[in-house]
C-alpha positions as CSV (number, residue, x, y, z in Angstrom):
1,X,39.9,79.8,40.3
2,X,40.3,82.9,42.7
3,X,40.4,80.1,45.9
4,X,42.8,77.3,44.3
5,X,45.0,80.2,43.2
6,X,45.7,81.5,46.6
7,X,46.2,78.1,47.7
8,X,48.5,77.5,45.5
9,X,50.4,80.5,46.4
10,X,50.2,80.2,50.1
11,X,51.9,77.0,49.0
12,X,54.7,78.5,47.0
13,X,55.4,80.8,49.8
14,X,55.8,77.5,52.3
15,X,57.5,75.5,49.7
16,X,55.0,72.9,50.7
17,X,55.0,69.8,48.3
18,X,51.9,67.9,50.3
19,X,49.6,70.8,49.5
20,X,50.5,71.1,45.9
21,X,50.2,67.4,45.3
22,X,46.9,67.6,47.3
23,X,45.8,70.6,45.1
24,X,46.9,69.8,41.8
25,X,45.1,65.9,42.3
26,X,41.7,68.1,42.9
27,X,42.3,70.5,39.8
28,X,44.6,69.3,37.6
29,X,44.5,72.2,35.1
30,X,45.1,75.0,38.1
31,X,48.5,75.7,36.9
32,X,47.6,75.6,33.1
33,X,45.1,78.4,34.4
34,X,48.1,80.5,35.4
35,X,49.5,80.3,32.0
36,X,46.1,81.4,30.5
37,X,44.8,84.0,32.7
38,X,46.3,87.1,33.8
39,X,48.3,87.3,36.7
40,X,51.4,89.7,38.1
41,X,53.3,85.8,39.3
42,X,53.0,82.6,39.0
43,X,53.4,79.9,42.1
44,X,56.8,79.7,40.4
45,X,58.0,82.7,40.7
46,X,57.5,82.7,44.4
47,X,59.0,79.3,44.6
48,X,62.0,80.9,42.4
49,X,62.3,83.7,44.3
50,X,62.5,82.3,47.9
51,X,64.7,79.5,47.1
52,X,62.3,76.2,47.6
53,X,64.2,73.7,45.3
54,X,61.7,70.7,45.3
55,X,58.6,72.8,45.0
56,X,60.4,74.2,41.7
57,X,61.2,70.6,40.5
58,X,57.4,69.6,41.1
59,X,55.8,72.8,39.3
60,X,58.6,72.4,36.3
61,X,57.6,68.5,35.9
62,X,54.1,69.2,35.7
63,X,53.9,72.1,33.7
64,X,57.4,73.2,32.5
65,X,55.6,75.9,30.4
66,X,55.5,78.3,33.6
67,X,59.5,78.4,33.4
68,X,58.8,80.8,30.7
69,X,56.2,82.9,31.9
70,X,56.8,86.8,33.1
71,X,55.4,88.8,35.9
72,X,54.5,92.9,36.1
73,X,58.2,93.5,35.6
74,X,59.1,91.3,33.0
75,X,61.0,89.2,35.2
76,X,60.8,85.5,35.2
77,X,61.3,82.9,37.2
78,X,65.1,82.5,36.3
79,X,66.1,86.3,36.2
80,X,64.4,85.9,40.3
81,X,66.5,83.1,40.6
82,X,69.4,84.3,39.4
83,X,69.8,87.6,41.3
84,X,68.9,85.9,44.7
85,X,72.0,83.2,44.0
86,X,69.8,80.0,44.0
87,X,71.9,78.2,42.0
88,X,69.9,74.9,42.2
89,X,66.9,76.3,41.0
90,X,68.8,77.9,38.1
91,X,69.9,74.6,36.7
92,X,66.3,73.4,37.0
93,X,65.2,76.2,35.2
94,X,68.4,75.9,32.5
95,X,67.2,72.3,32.3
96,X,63.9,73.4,31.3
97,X,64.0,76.4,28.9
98,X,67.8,77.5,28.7
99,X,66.4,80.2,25.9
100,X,65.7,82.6,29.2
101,X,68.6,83.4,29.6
102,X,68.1,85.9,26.5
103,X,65.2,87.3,27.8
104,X,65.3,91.1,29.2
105,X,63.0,92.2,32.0
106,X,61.3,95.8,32.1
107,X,65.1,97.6,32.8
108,X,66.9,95.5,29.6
109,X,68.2,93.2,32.1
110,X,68.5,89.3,31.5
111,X,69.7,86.7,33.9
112,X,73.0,87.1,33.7
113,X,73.2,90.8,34.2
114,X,71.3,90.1,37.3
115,X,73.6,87.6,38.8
116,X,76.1,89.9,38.4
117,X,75.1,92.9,39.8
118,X,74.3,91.0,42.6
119,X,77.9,89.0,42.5
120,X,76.3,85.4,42.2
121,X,79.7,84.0,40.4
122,X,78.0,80.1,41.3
123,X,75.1,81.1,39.2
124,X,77.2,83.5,36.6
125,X,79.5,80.5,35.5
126,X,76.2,78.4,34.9
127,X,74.8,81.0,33.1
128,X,77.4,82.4,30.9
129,X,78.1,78.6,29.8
130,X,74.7,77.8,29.0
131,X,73.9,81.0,27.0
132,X,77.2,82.8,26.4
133,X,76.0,85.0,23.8
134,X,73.3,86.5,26.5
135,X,76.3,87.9,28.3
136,X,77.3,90.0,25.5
137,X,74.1,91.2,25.4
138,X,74.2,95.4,26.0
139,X,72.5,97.3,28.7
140,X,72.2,100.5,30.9
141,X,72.9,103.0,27.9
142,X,75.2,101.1,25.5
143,X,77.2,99.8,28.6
144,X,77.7,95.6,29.0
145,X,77.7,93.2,31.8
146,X,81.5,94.4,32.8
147,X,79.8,97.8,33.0
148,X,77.3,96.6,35.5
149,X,79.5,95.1,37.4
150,X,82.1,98.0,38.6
151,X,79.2,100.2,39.2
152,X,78.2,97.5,41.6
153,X,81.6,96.9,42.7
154,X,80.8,92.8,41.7
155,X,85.2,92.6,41.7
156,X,84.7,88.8,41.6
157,X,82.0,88.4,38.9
158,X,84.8,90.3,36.7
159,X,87.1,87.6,38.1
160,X,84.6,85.1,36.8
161,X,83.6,86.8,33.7
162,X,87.8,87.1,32.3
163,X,88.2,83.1,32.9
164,X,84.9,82.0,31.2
165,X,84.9,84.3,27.8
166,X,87.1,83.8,25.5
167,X,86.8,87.4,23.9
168,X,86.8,89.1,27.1
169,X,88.9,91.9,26.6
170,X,87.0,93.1,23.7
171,X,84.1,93.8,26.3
172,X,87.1,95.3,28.6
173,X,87.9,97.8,26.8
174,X,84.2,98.5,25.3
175,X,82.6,101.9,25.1
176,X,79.2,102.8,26.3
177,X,77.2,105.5,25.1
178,X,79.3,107.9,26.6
179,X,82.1,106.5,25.9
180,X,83.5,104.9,29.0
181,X,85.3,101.8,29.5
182,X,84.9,99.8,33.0
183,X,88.2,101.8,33.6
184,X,87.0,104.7,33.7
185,X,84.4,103.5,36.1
186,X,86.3,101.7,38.7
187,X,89.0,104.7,39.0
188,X,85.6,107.3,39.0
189,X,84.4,105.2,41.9
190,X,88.1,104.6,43.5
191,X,87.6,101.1,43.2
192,X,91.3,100.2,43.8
193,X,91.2,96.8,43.7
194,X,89.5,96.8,40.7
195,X,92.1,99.2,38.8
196,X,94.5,97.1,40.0
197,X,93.3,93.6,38.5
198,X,91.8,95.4,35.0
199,X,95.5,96.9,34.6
200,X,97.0,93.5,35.5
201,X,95.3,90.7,34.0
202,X,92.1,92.2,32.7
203,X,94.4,93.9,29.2
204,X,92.4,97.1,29.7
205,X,93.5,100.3,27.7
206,X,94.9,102.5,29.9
207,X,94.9,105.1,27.6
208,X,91.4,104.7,26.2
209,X,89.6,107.7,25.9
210,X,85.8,108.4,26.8
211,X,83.5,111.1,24.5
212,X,84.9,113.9,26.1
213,X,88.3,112.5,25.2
214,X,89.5,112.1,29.2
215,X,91.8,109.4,29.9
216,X,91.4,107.3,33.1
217,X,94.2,109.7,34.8
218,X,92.4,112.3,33.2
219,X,89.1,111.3,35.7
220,X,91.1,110.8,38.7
221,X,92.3,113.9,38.8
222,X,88.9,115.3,38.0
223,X,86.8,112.9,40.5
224,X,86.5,113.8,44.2
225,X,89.4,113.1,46.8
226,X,90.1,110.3,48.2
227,X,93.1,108.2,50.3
228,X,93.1,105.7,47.4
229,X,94.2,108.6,45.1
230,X,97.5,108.2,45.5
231,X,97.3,104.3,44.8
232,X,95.0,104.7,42.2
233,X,97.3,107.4,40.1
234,X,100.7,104.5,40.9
235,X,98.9,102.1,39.4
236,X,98.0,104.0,36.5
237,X,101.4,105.8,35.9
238,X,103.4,102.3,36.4
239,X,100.7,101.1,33.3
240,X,101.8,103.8,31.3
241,X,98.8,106.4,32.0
242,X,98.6,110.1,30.5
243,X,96.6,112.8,30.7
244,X,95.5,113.7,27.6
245,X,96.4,117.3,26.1
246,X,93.2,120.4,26.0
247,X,92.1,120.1,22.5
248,X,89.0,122.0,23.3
249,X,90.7,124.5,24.4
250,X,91.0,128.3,23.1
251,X,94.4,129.7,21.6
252,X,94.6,132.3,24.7
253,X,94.7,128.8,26.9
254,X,96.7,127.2,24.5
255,X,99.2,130.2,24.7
256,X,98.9,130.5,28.5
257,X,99.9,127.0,29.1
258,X,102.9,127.4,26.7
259,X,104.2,130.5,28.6
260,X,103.6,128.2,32.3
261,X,105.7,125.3,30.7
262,X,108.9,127.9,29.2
263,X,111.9,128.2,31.1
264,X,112.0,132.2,30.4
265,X,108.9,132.6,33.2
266,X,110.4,130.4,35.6
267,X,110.0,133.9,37.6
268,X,106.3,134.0,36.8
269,X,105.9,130.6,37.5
270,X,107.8,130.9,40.9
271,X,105.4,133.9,42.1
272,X,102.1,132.8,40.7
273,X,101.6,128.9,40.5
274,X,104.9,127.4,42.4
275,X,105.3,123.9,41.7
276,X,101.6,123.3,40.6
277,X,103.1,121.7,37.2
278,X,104.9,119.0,39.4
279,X,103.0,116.1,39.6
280,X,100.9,115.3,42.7
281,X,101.6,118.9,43.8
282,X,97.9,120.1,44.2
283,X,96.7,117.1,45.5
284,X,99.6,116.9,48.2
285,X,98.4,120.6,48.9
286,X,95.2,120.0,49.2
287,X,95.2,117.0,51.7
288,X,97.4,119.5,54.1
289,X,94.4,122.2,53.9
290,X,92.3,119.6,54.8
291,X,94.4,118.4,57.8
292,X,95.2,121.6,59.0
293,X,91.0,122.7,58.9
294,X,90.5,119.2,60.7
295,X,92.9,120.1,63.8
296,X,92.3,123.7,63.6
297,X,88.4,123.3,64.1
298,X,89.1,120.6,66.6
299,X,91.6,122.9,68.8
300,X,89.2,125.7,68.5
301,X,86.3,123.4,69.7
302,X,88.5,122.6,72.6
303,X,89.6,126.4,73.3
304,X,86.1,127.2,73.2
305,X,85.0,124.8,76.0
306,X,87.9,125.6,78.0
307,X,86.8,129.4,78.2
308,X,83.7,128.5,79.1
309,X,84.4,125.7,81.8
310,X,87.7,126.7,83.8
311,X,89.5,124.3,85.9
312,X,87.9,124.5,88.8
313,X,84.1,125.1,87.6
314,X,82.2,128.1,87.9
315,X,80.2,129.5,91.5
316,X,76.6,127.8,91.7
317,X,75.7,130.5,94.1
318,X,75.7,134.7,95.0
319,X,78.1,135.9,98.0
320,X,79.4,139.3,98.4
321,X,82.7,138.0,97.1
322,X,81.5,136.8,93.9
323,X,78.4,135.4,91.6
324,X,76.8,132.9,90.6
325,X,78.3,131.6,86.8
326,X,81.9,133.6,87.8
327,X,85.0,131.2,87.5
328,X,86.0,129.7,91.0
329,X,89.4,129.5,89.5
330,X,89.7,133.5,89.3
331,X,89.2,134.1,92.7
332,X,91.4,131.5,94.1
333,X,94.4,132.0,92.0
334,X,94.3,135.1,90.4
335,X,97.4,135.4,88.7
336,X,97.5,131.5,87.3
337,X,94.1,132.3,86.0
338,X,95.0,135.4,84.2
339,X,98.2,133.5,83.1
340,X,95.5,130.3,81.3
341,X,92.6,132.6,80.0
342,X,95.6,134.6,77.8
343,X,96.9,131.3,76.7
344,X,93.7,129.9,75.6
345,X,92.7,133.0,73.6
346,X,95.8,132.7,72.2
347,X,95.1,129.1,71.5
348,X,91.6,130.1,70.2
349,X,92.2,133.1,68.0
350,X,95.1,131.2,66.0
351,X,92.7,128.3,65.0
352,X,90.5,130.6,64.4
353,X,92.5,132.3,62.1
354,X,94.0,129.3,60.9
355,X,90.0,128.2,59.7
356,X,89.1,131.8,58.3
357,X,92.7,131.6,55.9
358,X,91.6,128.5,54.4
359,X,87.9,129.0,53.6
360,X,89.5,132.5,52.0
361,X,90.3,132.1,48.5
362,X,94.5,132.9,49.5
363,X,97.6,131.4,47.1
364,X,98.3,128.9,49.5
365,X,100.4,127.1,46.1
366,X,103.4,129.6,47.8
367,X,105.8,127.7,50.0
368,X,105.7,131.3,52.1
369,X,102.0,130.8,53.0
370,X,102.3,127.2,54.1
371,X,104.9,127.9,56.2
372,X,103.0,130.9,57.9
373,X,100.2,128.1,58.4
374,X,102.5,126.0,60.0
375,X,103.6,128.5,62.1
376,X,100.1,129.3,63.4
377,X,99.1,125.9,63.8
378,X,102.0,125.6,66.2
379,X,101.5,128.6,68.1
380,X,97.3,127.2,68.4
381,X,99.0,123.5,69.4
382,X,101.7,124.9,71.7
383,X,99.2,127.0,73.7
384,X,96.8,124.2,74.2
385,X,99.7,122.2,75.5
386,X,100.2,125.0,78.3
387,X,96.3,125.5,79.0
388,X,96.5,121.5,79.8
389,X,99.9,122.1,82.0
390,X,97.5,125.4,83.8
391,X,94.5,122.7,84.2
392,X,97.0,120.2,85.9
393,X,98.5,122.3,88.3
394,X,94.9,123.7,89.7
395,X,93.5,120.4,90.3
396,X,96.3,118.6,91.3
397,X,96.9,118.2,95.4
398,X,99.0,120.6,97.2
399,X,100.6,117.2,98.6
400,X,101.6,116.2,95.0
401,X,102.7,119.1,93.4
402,X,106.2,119.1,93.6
403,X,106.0,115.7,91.5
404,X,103.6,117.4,89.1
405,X,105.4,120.5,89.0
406,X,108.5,118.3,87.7
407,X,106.9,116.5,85.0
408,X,104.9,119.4,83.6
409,X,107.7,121.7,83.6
410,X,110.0,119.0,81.9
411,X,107.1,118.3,79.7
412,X,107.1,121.5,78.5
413,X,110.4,122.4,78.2
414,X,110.2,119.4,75.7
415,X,107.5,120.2,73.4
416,X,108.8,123.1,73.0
417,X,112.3,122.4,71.8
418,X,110.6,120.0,69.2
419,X,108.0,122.6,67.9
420,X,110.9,125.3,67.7
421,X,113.0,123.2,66.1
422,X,110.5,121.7,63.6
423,X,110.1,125.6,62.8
424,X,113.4,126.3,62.2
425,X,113.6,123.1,60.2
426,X,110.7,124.5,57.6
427,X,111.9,127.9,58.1
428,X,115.6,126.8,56.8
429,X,114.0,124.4,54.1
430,X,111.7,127.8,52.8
431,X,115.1,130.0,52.7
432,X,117.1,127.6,51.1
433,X,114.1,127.6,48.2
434,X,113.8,130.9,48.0
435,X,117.5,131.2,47.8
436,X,118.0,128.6,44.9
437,X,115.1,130.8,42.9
438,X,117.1,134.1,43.3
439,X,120.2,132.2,42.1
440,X,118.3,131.4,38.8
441,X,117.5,134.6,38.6
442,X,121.0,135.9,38.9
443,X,122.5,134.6,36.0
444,X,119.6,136.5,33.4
445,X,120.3,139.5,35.3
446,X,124.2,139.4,35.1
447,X,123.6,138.6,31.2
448,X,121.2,142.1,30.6
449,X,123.9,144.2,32.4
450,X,126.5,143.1,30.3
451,X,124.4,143.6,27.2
452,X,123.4,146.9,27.9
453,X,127.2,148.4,29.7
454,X,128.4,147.1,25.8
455,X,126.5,150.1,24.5
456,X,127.8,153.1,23.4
């Protein structure tokens, strides 16, 4: 049996009809063996699995009894089928023994749960209208086949899945064991497309709570950042999304958040946690520290390399005038040398500062400390912009340095009016807050003075 069962296999893996015809005429019961004896596959599941379509039809007329037979993992021929997207096969095998598509492998999975984790919507359709109760079928801790298919981003099998079942959006809006719905997935994982079509035509429950009692705005905000954030949270807002309110919270919380949301600390709330309560605030804040550490790091990178290579290169050899590793560029033109080195340590010590503020724990919520930020970042940009102009003028021809003398100088004259005058701009925009917060001051003030000058 040991010989006739490897031919029979080397067969499968060929999809060769002439040898199984030639095999089967010698021993006609060496596929009734496989149903009897022990082994992990049968010749079917390897026809089933790599897709040969007329080897299938041959082994399922003779013996249509292998259709339901299971290998080491539980799996049989259809759930191989199925998740490899041979949709031929999978109506032979439907044909056969459509009662399959019930049957879980060693994970809990059946054939439809396959097909669409792997986004087979061909196969899926065929499936779901054959055995429509196996797609309702549970799996992966309580969760269903919508479940499976936004943790494997399968958009299109949902697609599928909402037109074929009627009851569809009772297995929307269904709970796993932890209580999530698929939207809570799909904005978890930033799956904006997905939000997108669930809010729209899937009648998900935007306000659905899972077992800690988070909403799906609830999640975003909690999940990691991302650039769909923004598109995520407008989608949810525009479908009527809250956050739900701390109920596991302690009275001192309770009391704390009552005193952040009261007009009478508007002067509290001004000095500790400035416009953290507006929406979008901390995320908005957030993506600039990120932006400033990403072009602070990558100016200081470049400062860095620019003080260690000068314009001009460095001696490769000992004189009495200089050394070997000394900058060419300081001996030549002394004074222009002096004049970039100052620059670039300028240039270098601001990102670095820049970088050392934000990994610091500072209250960069305040407007004030933004706008010192800023201020750095344009002092760290501004002197790389003259350490390029220094650069120029050294390597440039004595033959061509009136023309490059003209457009650096005008060059620079330029950047600088725009980086002064975005300055001012934020410098005008941070007086004119901090003015209308001492005006709402003013009028609490003027009220206690004329309270207490009524007293005897």
């Amino acid at each position: 049996m040991e010989g006739m069962g490897n031919l029979l296999y080397e067969a499968a893996l060929e999809g060769n009809l002439t040898t199984l015809t030639d095999l089967l005429n010698q021993d006609r019961l060496a596929l009734d063996r496989f149903v009897v004896d022990s082994f992990s596959e049968t010749p079917l599941h390897v026809a089933a699995m790599l897709g040969h379509l007329d080897f299938t039809k041959e082994i399922l007329r003779r013996k249509p009894e292998l259709a339901q037979e299971l290998d080491s993992k539980r799996s049989s021929p259809l759930h191989l089928a199925s998740a490899k997207g041979y949709l031929g096969i999978v109506r032979e095998l439907l044909r056969v023994n459509p009662d399959m598509c019930h049957v879980c492998d060693r994970d809990g999975r059946n054939p439809i749960h396959l097909a669409a984790m792997k986004g087979r919507v061909g196969v899926l359709r065929d499936l779901i209208r054959e055995a429509p109760s196996a797609a309702r079928a549970t799996v992966d801790e309580g969760g269903t086949v919508f479940h499976l298919c936004v943790k494997h981003n399968q958009l299109e099998a949902i697609k599928v899945l909402v037109e074929i079942m009627d009851d569809y959006d009772q297995f929307v809006n269904a709970n796993d064991d932890y209580g999530m719905t698929i939207l809570h997935l799909a904005v978890g994982d930033k799956q904006i497309e997905t939000v997108r079509f669930l809010l729209m035509y899937g009648r998900a429950e935007v306000n659905a709570v899972n077992a800690n009692g988070f909403t799906a705005l609830d999640i975003l905000t909690q999940s990691r950042r991302d650039v769909k954030d923004f598109d995520i949270s407008e989608c949810l807002r525009g479908a009527g999304a809250l956050r739900t309110s701390p109920q596991r919270s302690t009275n001192s919380n309770h009391i704390m958040m009552n005193l952040l949301s009261h007009r009478t600390t508007e002067y509290t709330s001004a000095n500790n946690t400035h416009n953290l309560s507006k929406p979008g605030q901390v995320e908005r804040i957030s993506k600039r520290r990120d932006a400033l550490m990403v072009v602070a790091s990558l100016i200081a990178t470049m400062a860095f390399q620019s003080g260690l290579n000068p314009p001009g290169g460095l001696w490769q050899d000992d004189s009495p005038d200089h050394q070997a590793g000394q900058a060419i560029m300081a001996f030549k033109y002394p004074t222009q040398y002096s004049y970039y080195l100052s620059i670039n340590t300028i240039g270098f010590i601001a990102s670095l500062s820049i970088i050392l503020l934000l990994i610091t724990r500072f209250p960069f919520h305040h407007r004030f400390f933004m706008w010192l930020l800023t201020a750095i970042m344009n002092l760290a940009i501004t002197s790389m912009a003259i350490t390029y102009a220094e650069s120029i003028f050294i390597f440039t021809p004595k033959s061509q340095e009136s023309s490059v003398d003209i457009v650096i100088k005008y060059g620079i004259i330029a950047w600088s009016f725009v980086v002064t005058l975005l300055l001012l701009l934020q410098t005008l925009r941070l007086l004119e807050i901090l003015i209308q917060k001492f005006d709402k001051l003013m009028p609490k003030r003027r009220v206690h003075t004329t309270f207490t000058d009524s007293l005897p």
